[in-house]
N, C-alpha and C positions, 0 to 999 in steps of 0.2 A: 302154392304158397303166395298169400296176396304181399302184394309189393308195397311197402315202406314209406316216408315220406321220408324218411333219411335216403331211405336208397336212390331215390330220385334226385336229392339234392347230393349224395357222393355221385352220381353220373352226370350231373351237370358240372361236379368240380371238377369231374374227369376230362371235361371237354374245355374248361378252365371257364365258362362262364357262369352267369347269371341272369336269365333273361324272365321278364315277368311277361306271362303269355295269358291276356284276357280270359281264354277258353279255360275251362274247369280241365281239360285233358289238352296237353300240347301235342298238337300235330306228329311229334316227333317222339317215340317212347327213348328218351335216351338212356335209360335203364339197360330196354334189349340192346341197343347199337352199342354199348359197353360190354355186356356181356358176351354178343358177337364178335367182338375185339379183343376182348380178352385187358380190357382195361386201356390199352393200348391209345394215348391221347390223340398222337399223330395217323394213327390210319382211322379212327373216329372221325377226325377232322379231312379225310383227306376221302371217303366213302362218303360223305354229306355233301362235300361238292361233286365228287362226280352222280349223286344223284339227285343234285339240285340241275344239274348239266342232262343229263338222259331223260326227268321226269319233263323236262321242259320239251325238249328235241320229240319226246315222244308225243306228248300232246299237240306240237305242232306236224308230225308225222300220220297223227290222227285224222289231224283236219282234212287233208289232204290226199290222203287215200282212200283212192276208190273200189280199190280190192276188197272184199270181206274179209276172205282170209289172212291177209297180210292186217288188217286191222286186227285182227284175231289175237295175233303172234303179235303185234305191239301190244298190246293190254294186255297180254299172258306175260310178258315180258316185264311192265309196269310193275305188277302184280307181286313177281317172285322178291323185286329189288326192292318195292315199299314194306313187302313183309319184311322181309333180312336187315331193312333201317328200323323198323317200327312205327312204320305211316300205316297204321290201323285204317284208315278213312281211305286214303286212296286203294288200297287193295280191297277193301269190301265193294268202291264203287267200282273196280275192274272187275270182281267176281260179278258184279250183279251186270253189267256188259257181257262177263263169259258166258254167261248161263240165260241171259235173255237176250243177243244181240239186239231184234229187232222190236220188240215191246221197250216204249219209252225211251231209246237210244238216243234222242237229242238233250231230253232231263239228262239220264245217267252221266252223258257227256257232260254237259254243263255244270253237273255234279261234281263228275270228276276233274275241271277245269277249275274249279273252285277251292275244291280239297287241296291239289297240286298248289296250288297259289298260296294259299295259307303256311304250306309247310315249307315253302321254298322261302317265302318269306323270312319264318320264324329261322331256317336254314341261315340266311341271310342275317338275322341280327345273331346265331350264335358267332358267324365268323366275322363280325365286322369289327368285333376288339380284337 
């Protein structure tokens, strides 16, 4: 069932804001993170920082490890948490990490450094009122 432009604007008042996000699609499905809440304003608000906090931690975990596999398990990891917020963009650039480590891994990355930014961002102006 396609999603609403009401329903997008009840799950923005669920998180008590209003934010105008240039991009035709915000970084953040806050429709899903509602309904994975169960409406719930305070754990909305309180799962957006800790994955403003992890998405960061992990991209810096990125950089910096030289294990494959431990990189692996960071981005599988990435992955499960921007699905369950509805960061659409960062988990497709993790899947395309999973599934192709070593073709284009510095794009992908920068990709995915990019994505993260945006939404951590937009993260950032819903909690700043």
């Amino acid at each position: 069932m396609p999603i609403s432009h009401g329903d997008t604007e009840m799950a923005m008042a669920s998180i008590g804001q209003r934010i105008d996000h240039p991009a035709s699609q915000p970084p953040i499905d806050l429709v899903r993170l509602a309904t994975n809440t169960l409406g719930n304003r305070d754990l909305e608000l309180q799962i957006l920082r800790l994955f403003s906090g992890q998405s960061a931690s992990a991209l810096a975990r990125l950089t910096s490890e030289p294990d494959q596999a431990m990189r692996q398990d960071i981005i599988h990891t990435l992955k499960g948490s921007a699905l369950a917020v509805g960061a659409d963009a960062i988990a497709s650039c993790c899947e395309r990490l999973e599934d192709d480590p070593d073709s284009g891994a510095a794009a992908s990355l920068a990709d995915l450094h990019e994505v993260v930014d945006q939404a951590n961002s937009y993260i950032s102006d819903l909690l700043s009122d």
